[in-house]
N, C-alpha and C positions, 0 to 999 in steps of 0.2 A: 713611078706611078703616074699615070695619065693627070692631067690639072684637070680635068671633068671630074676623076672622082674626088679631088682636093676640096675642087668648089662644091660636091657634091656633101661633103663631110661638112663642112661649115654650114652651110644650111641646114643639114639635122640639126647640128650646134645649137646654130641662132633660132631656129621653131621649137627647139623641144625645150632650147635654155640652160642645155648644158654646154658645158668647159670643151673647148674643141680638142685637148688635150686627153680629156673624160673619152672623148668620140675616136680617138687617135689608138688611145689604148683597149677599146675594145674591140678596134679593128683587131690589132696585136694578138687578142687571144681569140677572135674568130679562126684567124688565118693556123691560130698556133693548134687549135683542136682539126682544122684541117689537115694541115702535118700529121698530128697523128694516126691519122686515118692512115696516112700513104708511108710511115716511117716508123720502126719496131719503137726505134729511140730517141726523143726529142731535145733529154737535156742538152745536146749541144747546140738548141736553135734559138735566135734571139733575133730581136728585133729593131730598128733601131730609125725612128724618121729625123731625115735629112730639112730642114728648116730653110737651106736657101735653096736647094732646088725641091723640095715638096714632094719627096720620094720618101715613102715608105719600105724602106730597105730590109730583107729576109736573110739573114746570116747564119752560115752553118760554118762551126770551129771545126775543124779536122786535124787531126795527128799526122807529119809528114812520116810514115817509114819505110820498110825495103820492100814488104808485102803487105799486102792489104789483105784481112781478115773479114773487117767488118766496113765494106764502102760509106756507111751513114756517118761512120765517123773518123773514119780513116783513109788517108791519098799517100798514094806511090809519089818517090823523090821526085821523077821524073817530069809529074804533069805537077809538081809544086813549085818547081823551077820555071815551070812554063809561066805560073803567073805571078812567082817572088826568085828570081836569078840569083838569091841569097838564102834560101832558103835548105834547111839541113836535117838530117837523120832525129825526130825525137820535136820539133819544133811544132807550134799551131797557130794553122794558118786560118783567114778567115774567107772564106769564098759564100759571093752573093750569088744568092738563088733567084730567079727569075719565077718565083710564087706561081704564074696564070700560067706560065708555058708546064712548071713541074706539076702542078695540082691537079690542071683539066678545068674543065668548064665545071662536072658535078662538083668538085671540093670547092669550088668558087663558089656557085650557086648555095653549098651548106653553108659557106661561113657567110657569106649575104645574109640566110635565114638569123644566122648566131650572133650576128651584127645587131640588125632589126630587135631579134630577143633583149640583146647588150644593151641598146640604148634605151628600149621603155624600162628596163630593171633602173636603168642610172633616172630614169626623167620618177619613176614611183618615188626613188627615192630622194630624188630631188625635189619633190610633192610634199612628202614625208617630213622632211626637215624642216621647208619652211614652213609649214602650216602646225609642224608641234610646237613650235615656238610664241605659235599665236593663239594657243589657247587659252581659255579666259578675255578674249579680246572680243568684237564686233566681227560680223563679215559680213557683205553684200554681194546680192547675186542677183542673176535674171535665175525666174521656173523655168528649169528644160522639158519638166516632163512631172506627171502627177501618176507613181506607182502602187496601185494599190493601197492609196493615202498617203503613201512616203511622197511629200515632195523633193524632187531634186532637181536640186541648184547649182549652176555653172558660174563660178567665183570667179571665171576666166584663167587661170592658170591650175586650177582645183577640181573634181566635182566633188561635190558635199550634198547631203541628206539631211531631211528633218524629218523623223518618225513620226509617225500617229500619233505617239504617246507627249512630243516634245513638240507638238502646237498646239496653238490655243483654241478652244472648243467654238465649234461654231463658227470659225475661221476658212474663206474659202480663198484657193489660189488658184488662177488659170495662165497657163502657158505665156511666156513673157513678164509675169507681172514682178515689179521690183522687189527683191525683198532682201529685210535686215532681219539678225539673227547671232545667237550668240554662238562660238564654237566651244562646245561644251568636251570635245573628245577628239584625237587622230587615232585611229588602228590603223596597224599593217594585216593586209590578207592576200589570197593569189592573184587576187584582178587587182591592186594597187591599194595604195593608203586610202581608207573611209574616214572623208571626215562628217561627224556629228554636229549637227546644229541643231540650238534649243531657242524655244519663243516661250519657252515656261520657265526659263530657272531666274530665281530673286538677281539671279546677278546679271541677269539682262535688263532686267530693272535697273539695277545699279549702273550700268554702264549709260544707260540712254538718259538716266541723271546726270549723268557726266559728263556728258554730249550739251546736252541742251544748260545744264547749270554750271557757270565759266565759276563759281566757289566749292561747289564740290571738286571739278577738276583740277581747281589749284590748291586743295584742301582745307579751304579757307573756312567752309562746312564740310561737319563728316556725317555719314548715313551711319547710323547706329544698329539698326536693325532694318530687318525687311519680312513682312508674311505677305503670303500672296494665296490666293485660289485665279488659273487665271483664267481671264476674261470673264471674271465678275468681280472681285473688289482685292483690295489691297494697302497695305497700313505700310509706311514705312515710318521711322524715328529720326530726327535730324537735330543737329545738335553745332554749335558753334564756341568755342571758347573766347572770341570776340563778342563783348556785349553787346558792340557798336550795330550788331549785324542780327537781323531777323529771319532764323533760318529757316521757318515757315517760310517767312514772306516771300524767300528770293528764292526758294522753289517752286512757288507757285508764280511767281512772276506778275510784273501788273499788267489787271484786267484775268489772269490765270491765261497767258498766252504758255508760257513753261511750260505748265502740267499737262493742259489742253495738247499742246504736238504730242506728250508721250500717252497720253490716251488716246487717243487717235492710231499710235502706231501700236497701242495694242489691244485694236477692235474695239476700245469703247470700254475699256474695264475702269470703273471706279476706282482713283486712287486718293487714300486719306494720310493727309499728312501729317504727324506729329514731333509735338516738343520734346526732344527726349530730356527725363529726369534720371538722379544718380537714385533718387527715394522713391523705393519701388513701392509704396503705396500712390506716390503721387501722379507717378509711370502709369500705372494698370489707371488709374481714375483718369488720368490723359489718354488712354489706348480704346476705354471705352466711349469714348464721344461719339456723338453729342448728347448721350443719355448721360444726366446728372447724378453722380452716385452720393449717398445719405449718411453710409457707413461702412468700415472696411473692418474685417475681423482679418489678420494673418497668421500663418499657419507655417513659422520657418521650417520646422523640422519637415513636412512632408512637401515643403514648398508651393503650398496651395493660398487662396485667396477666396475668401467668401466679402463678397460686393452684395449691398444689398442698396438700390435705386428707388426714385420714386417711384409709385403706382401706374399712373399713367405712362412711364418713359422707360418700363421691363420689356417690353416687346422692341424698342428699339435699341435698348441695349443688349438683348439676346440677336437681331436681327435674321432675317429670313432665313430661316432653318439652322437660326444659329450661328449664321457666319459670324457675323460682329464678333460674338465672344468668343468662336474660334481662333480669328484672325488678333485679336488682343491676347490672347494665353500665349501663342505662336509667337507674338511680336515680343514680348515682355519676357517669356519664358517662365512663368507662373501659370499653373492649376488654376483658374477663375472658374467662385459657381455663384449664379448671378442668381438674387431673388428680389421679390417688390417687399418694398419696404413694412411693409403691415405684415408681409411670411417670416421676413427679418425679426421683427419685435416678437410675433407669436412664437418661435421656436427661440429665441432668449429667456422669454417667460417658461417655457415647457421646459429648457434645459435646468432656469435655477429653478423649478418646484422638484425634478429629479437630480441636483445636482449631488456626488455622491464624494466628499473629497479624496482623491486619491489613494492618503494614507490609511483607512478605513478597508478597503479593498486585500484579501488573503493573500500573503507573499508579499507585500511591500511594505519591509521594512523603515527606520525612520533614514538611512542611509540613503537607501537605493530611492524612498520621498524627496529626499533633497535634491537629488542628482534629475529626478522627474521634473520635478520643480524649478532649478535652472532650466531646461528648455521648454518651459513654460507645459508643461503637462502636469494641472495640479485637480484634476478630477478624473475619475472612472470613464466617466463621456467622453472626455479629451485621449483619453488611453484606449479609448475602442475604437476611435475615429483613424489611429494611425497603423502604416503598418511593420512588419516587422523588420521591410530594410531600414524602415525611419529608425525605429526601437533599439536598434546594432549600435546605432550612431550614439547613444550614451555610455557614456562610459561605466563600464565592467558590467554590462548587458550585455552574455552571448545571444547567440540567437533560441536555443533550447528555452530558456528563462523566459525571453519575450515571449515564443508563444506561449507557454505557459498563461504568461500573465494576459494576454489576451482573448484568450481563451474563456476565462476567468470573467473579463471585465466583459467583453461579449454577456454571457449568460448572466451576468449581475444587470446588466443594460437592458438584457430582452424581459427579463422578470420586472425591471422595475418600469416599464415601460408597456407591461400586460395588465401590471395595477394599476397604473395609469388609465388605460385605456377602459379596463373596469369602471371605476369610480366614474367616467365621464358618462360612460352608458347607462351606469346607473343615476347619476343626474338626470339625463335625459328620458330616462324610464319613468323617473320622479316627479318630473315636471312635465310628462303627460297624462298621469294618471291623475294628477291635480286636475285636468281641463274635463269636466264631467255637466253635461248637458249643457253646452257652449256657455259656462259661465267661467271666467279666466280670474285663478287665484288671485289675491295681490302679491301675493310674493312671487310670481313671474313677472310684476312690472318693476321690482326691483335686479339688481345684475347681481349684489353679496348674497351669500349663502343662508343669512339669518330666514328662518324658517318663519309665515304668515299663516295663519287658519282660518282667519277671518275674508270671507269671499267678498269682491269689489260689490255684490251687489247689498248685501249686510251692510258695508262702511256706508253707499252712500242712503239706506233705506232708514241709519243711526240717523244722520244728518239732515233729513229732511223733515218737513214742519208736520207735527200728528193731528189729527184729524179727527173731532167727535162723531161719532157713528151716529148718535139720535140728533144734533145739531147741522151735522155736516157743518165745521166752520172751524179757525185757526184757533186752537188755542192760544189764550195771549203769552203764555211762557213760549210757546212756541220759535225758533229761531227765525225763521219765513219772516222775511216784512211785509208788512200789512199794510190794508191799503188806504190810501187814501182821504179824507172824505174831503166834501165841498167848499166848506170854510176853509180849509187850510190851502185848498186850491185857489181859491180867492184872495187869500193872503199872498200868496205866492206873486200874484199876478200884479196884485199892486207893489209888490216891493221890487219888480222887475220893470216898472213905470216909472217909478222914483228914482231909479237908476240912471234910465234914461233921459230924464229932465236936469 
């Protein structure tokens, strides 16, 4: 074999990165599908390169006998002698074939093409391998190219993609611009391995904590959880079993130089840092900061959380359109339904004037009460509020029986909850028909029920001093103080001189 094409095989090698070995042997099966273009029968052909002189050598075995049948794989004594003077009836010789002079130029030229094919199949899959190894990790690229919103990125040994769907909104990249990104995925397909990059998954979060915070990545702090919406805000949970160590702190870094690089690299989204707690009411009250929460009702069986905040600080604990409390149920992994404090207290008052106890309710026995009652379901309220996969979870509740029973406490719920609604309108009914020629009962300036007839303007027309009709003038039983006269104004006067003196 020419040393042009030696050195020519080593350079694919060293560009594409594969084994010159790898490149050796697909020469071997190029040349060996050219064979069989030109030869019925191939199993006798092998290959074999010579390493100190850098011949790739084409060997075809042949059977010495008396006649030759089949020349592909068979030679007369005669000319077996010619090139082994020992050679005999029944023996097999190995005679090299001179490939470019047997083939021709077209069999050469196809196994070029077969080559060419050989080596991007070895280099995909040499793409393939190393990059499925690296997933879950970071990658960096230059933009080649912006497809239809797919950006793609040249890792330099890789190309890789980042969908529409796996960047962060309102994010724009132009041709050259640097970018980091998580490898979320490798596929193989017919144009080569696809590799997947995300700028949206929590665990590219996670890794650029890693990056930038030297106690996460020696796991000196661990990230507990992570919710995100990206490029608008995001909670993660951090937590340290070193007391010594402040894992807020040392995520946020001093001055918030830490947080501040991974916000930056990801367009400016909000990230709120939390202490994680093992005591999941203390968790969800640390998840919704900075809104101060007042009181927590919880809800194991259906793993929900009713948070109820001050007045002022519900709209910052529900946050624009809701995130916050999204981003806190997501982080914590509890159902949270946030209310202000004063909706809190008024639906506590509404639930104990309907409260209805459990065992009271048709089909709950004192057994099947008790067994409610361990998972804290000890009212009709509480029994209508759940649902029936919660309800399975008690023991010797099928599922038939639950709804049954919900069913049940449902329409016991809505009845008593229509009487309710009566009796309030008929207060309201009551205490409008009292208001009659804009003079306002007294028993609307009280808030209890006890019933008033006597109208404010009666109370104070009782109270005020009467008045002789042919005198016009106070009566002296009268309550009115009286006025005055001159003497005693004069008394007055000198005893506020004496004072003085």
């Amino acid at each position: 074999m020419a040393f042009d094409m030696v050195e020519a095989m080593t350079l694919i090698a060293r560009e594409k990165n594969i084994d010159f070995d790898t490149v050796v042997e697909t020469l071997q099966e190029s040349l060996l599908a050219a064979a069989k273009k030109k030869y019925k029968n191939t199993e006798n052909i092998t290959f074999r390169f010579d390493r100190k002189t850098n011949d790739l050598l084409m060997i075809a075995t042949k059977t010495v006998v008396e006649e030759v049948n089949d020349p592909d794989e068979e030679i007369i004594l005669s000319e077996a002698r010619e090139m082994d003077k020992a050679a005999e009836i029944g023996d097999e010789l190995e005679i090299y074939v001179d490939y470019e002079f047997e083939f021709g130029r077209n069999a050469i030229a196809s196994a070029k093409q077969i080559l060419i094919q050989k080596v991007r199949e070895a280099e995909r899959d040499r793409i393939y391998e190393e990059y499925i190894d690296k997933v879950g990790t970071l990658a960096s690229g230059v933009v080649q190219q912006i497809d239809k919103g797919n950006v793609i990125v040249n890792l330099g040994r890789g190309e890789a993609i980042i969908p529409i769907k796996e960047q962060i909104p309102r994010e724009k990249f132009r041709q050259g611009d640097r970018v980091r990104a998580y490898i979320l995925d490798v596929q193989k397909n017919m144009r080569g391995p696809q590799i997947i990059l995300s700028r949206v998954s929590n665990e590219f979060l996670r890794t650029l904590f890693e990056l930038e915070v030297p106690e996460i990545y020696e796991r000196i702090i661990e990230i507990k959880a992570i919710a995100r919406e990206p490029g608008e805000r995001a909670k993660i949970a951090v937590y340290s079993s070193d007391d010594r160590i402040d894992p807020v702190g040392a995520c946020v870094g001093i001055k918030g130089v830490r947080v501040q690089s991974i916000v930056r690299e990801l367009n400016n989204e909000r990230i709120d840092i939390v202490p994680f707690s093992s005591n999941s009411e203390m968790f969800v009250t640390r998840a919704l900061a900075p809104a101060k929460v007042v009181n927590v009702e919880i809800d194991d069986l259906e793993n929900k959380m009713t948070v109820a905040v001050e007045d002022e600080k519900l709209s910052l604990a529900i946050g624009r359109n809701g995130q916050n409390a999204r981003l806190a149920s997501k982080l914590t992994g509890w159902k949270v339904n946030i209310m202000s404090e004063t909706e809190y207290d008024q639906n506590r008052s509404r639930e104990a004037d309907l409260l209805v106890p459990i065992g009271q309710l048709d089909g709950v026995g004192p057994k099947l009460q008790e067994r409610l009652i361990e998972v804290d379901i000890s009212s009709v309220q509480k029994l209508a509020s759940c649902s029936i996969e919660a309800l399975t979870k008690v023991e010797g509740l099928g599922a038939k029986t639950a709804e049954t029973l919900l069913v049940k406490a449902h329409d016991l719920v809505a009845e008593l909850e229509a009487e309710y609604e009566k009796k309030l309108e008929e207060k309201r009914l009551l205490a409008a028909s009292k208001k009659t020629d804009g003079k306002l009962k007294a028993e609307d300036v009280f808030e209890d029920d006890t019933e008033f007839v006597t109208e404010v303007d009666d109370v104070m027309e009782a109270s005020a001093p009467k008045v002789d009709d042919d005198e016009e003038e106070f009566d002296d039983d009268s309550s009115a103080p009286s006025a005055a006269t001159t003497e005693e104004v004069d008394e007055a006067d000198e005893a506020v001189e004496k004072d003085k003196e």
